[in-house]
PDB file of N, H, CA, C and O in Angstrom:
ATOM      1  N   UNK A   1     116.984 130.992  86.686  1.00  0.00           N
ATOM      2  CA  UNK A   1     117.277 130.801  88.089  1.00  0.00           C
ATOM      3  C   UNK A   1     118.654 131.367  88.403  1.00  0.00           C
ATOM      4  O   UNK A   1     119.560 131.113  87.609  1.00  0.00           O
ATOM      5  N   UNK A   2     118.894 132.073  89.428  1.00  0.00           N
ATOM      6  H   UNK A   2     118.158 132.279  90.073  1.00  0.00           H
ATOM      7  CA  UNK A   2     120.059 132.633  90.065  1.00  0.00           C
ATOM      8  C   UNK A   2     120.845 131.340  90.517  1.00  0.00           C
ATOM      9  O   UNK A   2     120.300 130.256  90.724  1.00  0.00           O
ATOM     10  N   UNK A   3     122.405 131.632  90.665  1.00  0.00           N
ATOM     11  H   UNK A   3     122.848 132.513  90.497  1.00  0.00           H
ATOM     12  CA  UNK A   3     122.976 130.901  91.605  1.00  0.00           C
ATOM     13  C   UNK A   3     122.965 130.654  92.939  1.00  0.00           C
ATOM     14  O   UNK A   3     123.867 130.064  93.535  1.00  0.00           O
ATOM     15  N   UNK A   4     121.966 131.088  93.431  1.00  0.00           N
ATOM     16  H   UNK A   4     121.234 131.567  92.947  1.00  0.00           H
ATOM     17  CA  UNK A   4     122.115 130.917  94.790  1.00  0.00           C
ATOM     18  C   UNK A   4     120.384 129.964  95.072  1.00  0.00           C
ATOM     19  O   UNK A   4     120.105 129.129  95.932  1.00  0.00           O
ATOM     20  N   UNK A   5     119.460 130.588  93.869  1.00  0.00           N
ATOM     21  H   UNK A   5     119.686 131.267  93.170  1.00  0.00           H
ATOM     22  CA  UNK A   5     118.560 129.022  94.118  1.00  0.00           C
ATOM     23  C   UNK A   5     119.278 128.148  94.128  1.00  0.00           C
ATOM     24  O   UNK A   5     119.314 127.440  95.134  1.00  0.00           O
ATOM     25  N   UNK A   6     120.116 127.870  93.017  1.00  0.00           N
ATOM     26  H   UNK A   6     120.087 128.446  92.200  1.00  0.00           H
ATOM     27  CA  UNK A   6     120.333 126.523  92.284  1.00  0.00           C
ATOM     28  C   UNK A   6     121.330 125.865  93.616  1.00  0.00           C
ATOM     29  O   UNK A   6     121.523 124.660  93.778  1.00  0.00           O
ATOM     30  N   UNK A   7     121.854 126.893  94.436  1.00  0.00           N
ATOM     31  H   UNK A   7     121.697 127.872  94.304  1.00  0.00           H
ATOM     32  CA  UNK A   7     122.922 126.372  95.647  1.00  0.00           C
ATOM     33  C   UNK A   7     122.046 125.845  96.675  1.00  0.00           C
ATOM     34  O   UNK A   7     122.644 125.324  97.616  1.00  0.00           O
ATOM     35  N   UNK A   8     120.996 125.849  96.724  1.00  0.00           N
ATOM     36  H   UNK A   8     120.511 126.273  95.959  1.00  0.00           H
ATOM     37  CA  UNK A   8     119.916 125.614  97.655  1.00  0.00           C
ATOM     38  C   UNK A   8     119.624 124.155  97.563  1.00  0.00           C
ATOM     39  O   UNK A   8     119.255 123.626  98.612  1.00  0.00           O
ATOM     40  N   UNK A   9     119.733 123.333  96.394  1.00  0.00           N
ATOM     41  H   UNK A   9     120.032 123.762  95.542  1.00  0.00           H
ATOM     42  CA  UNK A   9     119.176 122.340  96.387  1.00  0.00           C
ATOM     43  C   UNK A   9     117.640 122.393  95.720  1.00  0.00           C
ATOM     44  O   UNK A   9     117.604 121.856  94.613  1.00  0.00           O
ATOM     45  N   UNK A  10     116.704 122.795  96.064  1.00  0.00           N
ATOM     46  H   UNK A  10     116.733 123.230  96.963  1.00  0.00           H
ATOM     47  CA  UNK A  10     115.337 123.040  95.099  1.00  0.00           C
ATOM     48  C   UNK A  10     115.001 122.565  93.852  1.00  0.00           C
ATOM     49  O   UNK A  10     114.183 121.706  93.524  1.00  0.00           O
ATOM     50  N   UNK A  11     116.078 123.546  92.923  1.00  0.00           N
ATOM     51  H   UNK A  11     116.743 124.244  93.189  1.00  0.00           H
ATOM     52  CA  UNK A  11     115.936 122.594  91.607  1.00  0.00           C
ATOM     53  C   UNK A  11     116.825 122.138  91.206  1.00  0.00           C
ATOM     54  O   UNK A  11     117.935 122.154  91.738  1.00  0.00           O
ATOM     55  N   UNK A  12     116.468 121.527  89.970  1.00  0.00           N
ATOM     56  H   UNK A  12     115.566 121.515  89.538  1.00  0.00           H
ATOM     57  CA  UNK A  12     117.560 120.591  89.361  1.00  0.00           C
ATOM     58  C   UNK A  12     118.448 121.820  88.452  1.00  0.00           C
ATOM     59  O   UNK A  12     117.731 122.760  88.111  1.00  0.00           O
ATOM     60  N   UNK A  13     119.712 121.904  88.085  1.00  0.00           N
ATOM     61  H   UNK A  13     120.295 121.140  88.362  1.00  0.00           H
ATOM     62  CA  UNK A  13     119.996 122.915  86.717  1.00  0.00           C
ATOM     63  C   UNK A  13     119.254 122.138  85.762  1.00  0.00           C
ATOM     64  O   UNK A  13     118.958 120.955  85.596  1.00  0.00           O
ATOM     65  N   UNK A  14     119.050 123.325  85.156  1.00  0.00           N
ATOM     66  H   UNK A  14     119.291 124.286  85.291  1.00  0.00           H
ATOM     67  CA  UNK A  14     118.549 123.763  83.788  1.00  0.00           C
ATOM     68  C   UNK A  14     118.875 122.768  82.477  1.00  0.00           C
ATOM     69  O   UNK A  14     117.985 122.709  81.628  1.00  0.00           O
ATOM     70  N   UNK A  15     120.011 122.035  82.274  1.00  0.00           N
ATOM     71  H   UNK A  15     120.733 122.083  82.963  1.00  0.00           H
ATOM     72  CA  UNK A  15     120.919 121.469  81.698  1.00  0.00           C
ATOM     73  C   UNK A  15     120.274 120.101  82.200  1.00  0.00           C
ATOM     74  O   UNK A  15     120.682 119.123  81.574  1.00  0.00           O
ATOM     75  N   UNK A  16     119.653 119.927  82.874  1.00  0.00           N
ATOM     76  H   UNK A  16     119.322 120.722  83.382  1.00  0.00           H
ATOM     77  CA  UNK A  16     119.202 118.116  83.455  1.00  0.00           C
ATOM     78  C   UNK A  16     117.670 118.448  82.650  1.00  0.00           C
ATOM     79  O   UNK A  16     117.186 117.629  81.869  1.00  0.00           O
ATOM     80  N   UNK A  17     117.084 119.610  82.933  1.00  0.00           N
ATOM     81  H   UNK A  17     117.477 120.275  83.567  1.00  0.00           H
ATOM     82  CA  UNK A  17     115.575 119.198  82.864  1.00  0.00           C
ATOM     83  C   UNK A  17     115.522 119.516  81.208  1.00  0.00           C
ATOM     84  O   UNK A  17     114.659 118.858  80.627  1.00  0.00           O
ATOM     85  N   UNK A  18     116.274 120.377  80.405  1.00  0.00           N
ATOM     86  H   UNK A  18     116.975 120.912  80.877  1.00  0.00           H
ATOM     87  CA  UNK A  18     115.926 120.898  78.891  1.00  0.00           C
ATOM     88  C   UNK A  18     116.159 118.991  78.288  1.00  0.00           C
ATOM     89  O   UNK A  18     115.239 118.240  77.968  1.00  0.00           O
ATOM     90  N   UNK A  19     117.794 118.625  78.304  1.00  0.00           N
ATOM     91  H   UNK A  19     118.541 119.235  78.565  1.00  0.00           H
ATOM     92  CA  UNK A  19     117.543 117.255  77.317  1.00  0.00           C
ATOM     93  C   UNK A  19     116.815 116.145  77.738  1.00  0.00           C
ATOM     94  O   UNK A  19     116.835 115.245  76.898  1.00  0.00           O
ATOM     95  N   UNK A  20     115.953 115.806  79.104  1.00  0.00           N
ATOM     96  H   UNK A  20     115.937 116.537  79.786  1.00  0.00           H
ATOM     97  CA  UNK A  20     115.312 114.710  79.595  1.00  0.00           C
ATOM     98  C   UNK A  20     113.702 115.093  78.328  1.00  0.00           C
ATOM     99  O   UNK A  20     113.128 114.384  77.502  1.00  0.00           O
ATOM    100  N   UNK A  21     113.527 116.326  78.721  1.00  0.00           N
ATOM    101  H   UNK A  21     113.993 116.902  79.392  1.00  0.00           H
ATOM    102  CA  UNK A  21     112.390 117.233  78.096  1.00  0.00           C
ATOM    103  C   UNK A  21     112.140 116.845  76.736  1.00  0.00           C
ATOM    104  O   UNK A  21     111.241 116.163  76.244  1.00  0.00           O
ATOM    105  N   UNK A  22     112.943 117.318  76.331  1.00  0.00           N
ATOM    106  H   UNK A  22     113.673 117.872  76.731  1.00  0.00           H
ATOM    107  CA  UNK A  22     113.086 117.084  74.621  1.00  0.00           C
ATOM    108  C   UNK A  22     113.356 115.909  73.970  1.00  0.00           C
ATOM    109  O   UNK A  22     112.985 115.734  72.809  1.00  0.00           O
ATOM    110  N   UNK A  23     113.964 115.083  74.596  1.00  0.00           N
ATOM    111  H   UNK A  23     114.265 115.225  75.539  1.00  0.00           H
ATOM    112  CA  UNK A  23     114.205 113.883  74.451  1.00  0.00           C
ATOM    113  C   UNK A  23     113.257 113.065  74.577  1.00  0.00           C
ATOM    114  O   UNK A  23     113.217 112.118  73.791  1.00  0.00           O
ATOM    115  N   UNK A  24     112.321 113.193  75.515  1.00  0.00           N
ATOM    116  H   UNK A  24     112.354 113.962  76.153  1.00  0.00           H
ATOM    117  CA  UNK A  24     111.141 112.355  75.583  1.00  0.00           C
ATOM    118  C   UNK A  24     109.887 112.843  74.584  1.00  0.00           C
ATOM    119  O   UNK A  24     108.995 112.190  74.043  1.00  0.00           O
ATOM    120  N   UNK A  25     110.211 114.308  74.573  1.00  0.00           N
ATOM    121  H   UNK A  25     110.936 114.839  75.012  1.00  0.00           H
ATOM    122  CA  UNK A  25     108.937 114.762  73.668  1.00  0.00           C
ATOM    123  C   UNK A  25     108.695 114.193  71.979  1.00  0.00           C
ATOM    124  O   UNK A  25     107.754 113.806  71.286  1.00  0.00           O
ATOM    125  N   UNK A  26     110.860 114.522  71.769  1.00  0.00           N
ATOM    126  H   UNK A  26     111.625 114.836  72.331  1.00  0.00           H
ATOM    127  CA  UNK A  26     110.786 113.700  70.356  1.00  0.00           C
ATOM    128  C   UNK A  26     110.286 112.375  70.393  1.00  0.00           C
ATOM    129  O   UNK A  26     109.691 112.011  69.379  1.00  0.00           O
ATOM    130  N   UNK A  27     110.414 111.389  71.541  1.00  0.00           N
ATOM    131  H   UNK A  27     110.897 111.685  72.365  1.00  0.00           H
ATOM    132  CA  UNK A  27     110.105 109.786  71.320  1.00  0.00           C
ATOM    133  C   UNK A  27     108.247 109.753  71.545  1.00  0.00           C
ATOM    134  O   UNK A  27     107.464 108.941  71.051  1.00  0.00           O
ATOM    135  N   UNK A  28     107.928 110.962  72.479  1.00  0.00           N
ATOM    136  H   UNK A  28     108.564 111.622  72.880  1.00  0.00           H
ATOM    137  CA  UNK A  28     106.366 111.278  72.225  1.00  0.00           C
ATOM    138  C   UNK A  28     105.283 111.314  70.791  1.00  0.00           C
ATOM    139  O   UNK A  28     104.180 110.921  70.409  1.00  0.00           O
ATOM    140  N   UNK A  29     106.572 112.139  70.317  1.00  0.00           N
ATOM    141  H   UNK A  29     107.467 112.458  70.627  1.00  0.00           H
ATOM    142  CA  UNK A  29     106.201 113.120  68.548  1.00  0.00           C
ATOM    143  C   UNK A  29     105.988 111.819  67.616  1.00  0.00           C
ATOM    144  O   UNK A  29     104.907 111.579  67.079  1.00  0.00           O
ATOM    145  N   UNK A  30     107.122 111.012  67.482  1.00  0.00           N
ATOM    146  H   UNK A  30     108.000 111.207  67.919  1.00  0.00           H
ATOM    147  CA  UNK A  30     107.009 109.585  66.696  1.00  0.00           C
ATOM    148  C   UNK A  30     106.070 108.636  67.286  1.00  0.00           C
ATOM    149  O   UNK A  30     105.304 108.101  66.485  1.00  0.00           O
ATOM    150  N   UNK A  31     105.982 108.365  68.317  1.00  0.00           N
ATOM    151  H   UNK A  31     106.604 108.800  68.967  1.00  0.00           H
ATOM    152  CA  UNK A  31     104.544 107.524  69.102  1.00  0.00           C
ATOM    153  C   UNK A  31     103.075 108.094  68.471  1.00  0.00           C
ATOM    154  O   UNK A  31     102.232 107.415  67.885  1.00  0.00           O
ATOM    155  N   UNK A  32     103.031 109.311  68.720  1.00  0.00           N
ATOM    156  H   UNK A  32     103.715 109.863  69.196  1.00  0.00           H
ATOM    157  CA  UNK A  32     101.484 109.735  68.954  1.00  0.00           C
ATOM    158  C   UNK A  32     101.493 111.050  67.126  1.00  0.00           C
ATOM    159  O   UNK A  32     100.668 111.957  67.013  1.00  0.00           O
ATOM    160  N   UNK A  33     102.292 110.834  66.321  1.00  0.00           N
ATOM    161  H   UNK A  33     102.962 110.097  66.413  1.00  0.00           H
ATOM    162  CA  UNK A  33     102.180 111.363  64.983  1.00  0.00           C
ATOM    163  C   UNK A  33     100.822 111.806  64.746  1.00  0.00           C
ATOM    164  O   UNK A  33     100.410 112.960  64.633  1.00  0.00           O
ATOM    165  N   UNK A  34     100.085 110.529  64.679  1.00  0.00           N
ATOM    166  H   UNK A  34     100.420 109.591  64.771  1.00  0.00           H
ATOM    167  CA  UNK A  34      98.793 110.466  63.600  1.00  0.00           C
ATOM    168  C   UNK A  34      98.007 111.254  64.322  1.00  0.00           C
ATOM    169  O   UNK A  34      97.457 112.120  63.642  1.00  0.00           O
ATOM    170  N   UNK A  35      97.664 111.273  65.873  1.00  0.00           N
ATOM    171  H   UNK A  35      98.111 110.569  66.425  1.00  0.00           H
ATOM    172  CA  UNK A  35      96.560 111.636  66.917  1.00  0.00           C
ATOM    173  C   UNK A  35      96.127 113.052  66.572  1.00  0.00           C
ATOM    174  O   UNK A  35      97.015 113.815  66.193  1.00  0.00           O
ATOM    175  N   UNK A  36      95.248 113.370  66.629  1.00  0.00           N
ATOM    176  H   UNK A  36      94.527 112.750  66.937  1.00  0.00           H
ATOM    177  CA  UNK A  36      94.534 115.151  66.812  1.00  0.00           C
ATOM    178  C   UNK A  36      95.554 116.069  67.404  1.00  0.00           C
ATOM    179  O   UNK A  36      96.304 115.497  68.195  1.00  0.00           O
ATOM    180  N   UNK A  37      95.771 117.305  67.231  1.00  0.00           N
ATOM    181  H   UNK A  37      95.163 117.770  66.588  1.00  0.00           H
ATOM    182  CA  UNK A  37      96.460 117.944  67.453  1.00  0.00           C
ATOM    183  C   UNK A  37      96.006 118.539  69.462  1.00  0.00           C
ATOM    184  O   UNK A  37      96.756 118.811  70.399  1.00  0.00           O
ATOM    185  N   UNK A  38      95.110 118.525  69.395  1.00  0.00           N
ATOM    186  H   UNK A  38      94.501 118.304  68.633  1.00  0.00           H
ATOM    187  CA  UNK A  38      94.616 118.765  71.133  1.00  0.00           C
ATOM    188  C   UNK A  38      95.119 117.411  71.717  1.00  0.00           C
ATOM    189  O   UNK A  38      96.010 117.475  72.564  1.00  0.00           O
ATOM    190  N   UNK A  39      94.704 116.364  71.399  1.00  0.00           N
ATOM    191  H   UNK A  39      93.980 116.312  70.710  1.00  0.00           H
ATOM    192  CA  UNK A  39      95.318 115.269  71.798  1.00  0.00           C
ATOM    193  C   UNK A  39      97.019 115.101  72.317  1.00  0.00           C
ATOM    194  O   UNK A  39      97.502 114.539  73.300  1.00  0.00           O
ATOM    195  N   UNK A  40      97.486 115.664  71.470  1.00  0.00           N
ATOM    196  H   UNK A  40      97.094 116.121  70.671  1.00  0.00           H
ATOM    197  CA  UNK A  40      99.106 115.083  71.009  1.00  0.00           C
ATOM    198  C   UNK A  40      98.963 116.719  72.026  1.00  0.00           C
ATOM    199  O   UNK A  40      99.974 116.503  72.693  1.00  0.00           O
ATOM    200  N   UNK A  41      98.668 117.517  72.340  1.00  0.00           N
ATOM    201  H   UNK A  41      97.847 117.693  71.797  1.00  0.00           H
ATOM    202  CA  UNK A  41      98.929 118.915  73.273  1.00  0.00           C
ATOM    203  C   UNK A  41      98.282 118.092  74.898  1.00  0.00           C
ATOM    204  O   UNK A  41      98.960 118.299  75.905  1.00  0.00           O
ATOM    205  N   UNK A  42      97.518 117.564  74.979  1.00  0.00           N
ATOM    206  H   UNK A  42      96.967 117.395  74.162  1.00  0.00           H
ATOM    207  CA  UNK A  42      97.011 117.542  76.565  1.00  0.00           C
ATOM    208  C   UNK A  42      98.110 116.330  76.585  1.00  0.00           C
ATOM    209  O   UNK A  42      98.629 116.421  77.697  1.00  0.00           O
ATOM    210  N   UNK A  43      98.670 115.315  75.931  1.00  0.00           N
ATOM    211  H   UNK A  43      98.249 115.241  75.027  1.00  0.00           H
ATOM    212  CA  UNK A  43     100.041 114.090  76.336  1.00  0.00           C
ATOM    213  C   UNK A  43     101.619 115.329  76.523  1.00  0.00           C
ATOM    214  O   UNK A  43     102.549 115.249  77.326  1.00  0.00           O
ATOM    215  N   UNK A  44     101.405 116.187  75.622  1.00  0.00           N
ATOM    216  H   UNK A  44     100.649 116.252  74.970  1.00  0.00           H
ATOM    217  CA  UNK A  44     102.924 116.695  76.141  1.00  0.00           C
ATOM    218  C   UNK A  44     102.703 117.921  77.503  1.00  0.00           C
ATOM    219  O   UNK A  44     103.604 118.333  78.234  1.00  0.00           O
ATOM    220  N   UNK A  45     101.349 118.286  77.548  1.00  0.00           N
ATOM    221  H   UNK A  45     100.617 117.951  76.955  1.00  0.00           H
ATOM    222  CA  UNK A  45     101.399 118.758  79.020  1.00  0.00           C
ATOM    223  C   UNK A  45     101.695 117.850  80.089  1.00  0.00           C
ATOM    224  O   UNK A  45     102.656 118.202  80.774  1.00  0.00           O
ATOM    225  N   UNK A  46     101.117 116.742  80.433  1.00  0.00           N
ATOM    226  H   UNK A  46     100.337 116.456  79.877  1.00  0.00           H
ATOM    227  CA  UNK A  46     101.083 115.810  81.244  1.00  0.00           C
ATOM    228  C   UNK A  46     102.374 115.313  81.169  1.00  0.00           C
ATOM    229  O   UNK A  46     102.908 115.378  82.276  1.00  0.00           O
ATOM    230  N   UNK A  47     103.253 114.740  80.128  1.00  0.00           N
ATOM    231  H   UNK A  47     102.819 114.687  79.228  1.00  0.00           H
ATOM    232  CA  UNK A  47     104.591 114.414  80.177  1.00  0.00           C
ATOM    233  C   UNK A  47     105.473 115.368  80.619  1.00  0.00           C
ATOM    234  O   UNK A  47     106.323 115.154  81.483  1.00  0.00           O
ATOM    235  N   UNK A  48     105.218 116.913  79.790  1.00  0.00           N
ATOM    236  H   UNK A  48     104.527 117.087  79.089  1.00  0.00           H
ATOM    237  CA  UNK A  48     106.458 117.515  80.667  1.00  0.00           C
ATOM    238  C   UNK A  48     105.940 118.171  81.840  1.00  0.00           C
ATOM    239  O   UNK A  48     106.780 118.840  82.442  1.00  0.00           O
ATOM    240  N   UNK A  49     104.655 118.154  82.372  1.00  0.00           N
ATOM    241  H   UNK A  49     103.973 117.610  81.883  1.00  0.00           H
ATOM    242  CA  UNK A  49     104.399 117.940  83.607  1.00  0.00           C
ATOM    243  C   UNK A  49     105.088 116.975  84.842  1.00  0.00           C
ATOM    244  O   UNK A  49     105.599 117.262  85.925  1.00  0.00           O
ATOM    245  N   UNK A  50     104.849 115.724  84.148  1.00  0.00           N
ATOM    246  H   UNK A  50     104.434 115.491  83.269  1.00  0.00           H
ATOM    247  CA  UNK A  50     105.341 114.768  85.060  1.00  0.00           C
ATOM    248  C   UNK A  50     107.017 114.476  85.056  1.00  0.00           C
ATOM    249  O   UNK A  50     107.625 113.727  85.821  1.00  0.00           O
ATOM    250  N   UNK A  51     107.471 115.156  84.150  1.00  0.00           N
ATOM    251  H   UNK A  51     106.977 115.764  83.529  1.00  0.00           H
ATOM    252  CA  UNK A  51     109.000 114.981  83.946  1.00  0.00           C
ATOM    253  C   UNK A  51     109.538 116.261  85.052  1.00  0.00           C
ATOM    254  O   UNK A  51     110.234 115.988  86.030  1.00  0.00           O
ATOM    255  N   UNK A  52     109.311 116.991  84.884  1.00  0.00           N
ATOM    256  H   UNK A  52     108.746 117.212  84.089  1.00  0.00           H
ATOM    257  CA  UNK A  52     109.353 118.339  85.667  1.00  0.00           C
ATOM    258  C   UNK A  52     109.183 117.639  87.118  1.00  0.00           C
ATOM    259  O   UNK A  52     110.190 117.614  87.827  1.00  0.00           O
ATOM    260  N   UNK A  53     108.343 117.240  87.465  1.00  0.00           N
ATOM    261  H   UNK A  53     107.526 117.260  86.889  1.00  0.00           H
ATOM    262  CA  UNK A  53     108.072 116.530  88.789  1.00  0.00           C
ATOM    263  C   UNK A  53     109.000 115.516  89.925  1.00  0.00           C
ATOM    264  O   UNK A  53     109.320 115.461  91.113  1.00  0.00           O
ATOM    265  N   UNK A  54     109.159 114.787  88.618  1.00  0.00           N
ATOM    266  H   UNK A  54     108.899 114.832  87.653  1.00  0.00           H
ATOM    267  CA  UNK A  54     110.287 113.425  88.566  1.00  0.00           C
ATOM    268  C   UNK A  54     111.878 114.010  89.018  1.00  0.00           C
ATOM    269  O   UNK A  54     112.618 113.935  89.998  1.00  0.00           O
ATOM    270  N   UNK A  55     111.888 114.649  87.613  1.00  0.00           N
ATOM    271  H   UNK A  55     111.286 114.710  86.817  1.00  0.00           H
ATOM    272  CA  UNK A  55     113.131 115.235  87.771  1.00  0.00           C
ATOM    273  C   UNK A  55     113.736 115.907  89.199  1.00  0.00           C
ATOM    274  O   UNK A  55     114.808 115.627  89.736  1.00  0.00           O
ATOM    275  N   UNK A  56     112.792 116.813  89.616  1.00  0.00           N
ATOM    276  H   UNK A  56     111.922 117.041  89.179  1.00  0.00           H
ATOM    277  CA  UNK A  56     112.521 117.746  90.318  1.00  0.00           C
ATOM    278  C   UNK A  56     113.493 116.689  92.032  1.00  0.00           C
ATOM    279  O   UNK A  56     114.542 116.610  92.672  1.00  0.00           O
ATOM    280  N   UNK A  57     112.136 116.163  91.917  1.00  0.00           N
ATOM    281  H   UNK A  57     111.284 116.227  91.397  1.00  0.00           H
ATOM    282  CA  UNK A  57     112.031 114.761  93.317  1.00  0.00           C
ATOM    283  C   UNK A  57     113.766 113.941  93.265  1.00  0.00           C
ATOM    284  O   UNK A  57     114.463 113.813  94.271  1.00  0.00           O
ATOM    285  N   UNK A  58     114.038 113.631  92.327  1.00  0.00           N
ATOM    286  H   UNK A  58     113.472 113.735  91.509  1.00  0.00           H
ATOM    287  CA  UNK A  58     114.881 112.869  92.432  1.00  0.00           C
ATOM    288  C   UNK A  58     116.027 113.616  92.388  1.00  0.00           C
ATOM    289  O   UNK A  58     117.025 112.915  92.556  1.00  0.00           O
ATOM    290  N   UNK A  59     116.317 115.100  92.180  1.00  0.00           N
ATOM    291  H   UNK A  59     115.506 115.670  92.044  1.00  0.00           H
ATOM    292  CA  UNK A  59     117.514 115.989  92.436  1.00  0.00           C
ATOM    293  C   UNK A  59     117.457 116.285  93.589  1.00  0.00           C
ATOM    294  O   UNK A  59     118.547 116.522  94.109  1.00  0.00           O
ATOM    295  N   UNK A  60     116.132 116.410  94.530  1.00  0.00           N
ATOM    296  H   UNK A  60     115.247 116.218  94.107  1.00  0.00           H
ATOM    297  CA  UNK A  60     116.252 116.797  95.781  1.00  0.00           C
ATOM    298  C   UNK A  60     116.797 115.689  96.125  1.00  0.00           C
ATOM    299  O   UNK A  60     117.830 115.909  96.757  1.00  0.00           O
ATOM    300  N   UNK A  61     116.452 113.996  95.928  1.00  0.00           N
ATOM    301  H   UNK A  61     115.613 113.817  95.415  1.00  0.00           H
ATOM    302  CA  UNK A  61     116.603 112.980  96.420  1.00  0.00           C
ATOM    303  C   UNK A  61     118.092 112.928  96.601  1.00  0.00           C
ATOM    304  O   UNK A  61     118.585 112.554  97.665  1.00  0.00           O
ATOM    305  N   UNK A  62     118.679 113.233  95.758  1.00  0.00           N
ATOM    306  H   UNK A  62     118.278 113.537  94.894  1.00  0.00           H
ATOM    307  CA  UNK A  62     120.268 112.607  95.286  1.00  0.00           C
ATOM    308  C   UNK A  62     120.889 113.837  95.805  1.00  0.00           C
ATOM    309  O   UNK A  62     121.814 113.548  96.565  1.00  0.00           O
ATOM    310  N   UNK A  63     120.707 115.159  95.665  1.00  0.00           N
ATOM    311  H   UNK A  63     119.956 115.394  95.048  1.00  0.00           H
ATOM    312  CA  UNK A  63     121.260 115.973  96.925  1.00  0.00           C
ATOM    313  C   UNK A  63     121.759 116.328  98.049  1.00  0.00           C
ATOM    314  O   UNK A  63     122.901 116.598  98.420  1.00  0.00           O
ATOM    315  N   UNK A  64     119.911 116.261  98.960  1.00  0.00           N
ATOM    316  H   UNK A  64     118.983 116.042  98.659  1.00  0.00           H
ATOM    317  CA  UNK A  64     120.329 115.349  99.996  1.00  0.00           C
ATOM    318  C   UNK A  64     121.079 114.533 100.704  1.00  0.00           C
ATOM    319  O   UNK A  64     121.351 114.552 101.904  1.00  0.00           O
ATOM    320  N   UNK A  65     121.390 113.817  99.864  1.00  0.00           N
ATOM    321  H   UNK A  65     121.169 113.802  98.889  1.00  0.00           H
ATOM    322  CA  UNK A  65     121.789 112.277 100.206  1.00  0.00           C
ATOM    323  C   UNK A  65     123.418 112.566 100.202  1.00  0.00           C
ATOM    324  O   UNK A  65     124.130 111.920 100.970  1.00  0.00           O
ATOM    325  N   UNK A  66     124.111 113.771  99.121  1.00  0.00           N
ATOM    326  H   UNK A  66     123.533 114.296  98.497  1.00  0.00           H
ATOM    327  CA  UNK A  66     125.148 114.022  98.948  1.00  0.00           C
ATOM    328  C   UNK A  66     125.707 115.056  99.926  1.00  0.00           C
ATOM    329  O   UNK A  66     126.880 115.393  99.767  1.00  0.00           O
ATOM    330  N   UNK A  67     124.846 115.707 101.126  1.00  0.00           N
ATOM    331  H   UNK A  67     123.893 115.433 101.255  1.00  0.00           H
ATOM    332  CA  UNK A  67     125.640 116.983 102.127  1.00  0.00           C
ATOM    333  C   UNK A  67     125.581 115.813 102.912  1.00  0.00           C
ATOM    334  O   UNK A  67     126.031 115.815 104.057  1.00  0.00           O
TER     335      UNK A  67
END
């Protein structure tokens, strides 16, 4: 992303969404170990789906709120 998305408000930087990401995926990885490998792939779509989302919503939220 350019600086001038990121001045827009839209997304979150890069730096918020990589350690929320990874951080949850490792506490994913130790939860769901044993499960099928398609299994343990359609939970980390949906998680960093929904993290992406979250994240997303609540940077616009707190943005906003800050001009």
């Amino acid at each position: 992303m350019s600086g001038e998305e990121q001045k827009n408000g839209k997304w979150a930087p890069w730096w918020i969404y990589v350690p929320v990401i990874l951080g949850s995926n490792y506490v994913k990885q130790y939860l769901v170990q044993d499960l099928p490998v398609a299994v343990n792939a359609a939970i980390t779509l949906v998680l960093v789906g929904t993290l992406f989302l979250v994240i997303t919503v609540v940077y616009r939220r707190v943005s906003r709120v800050e001009r």
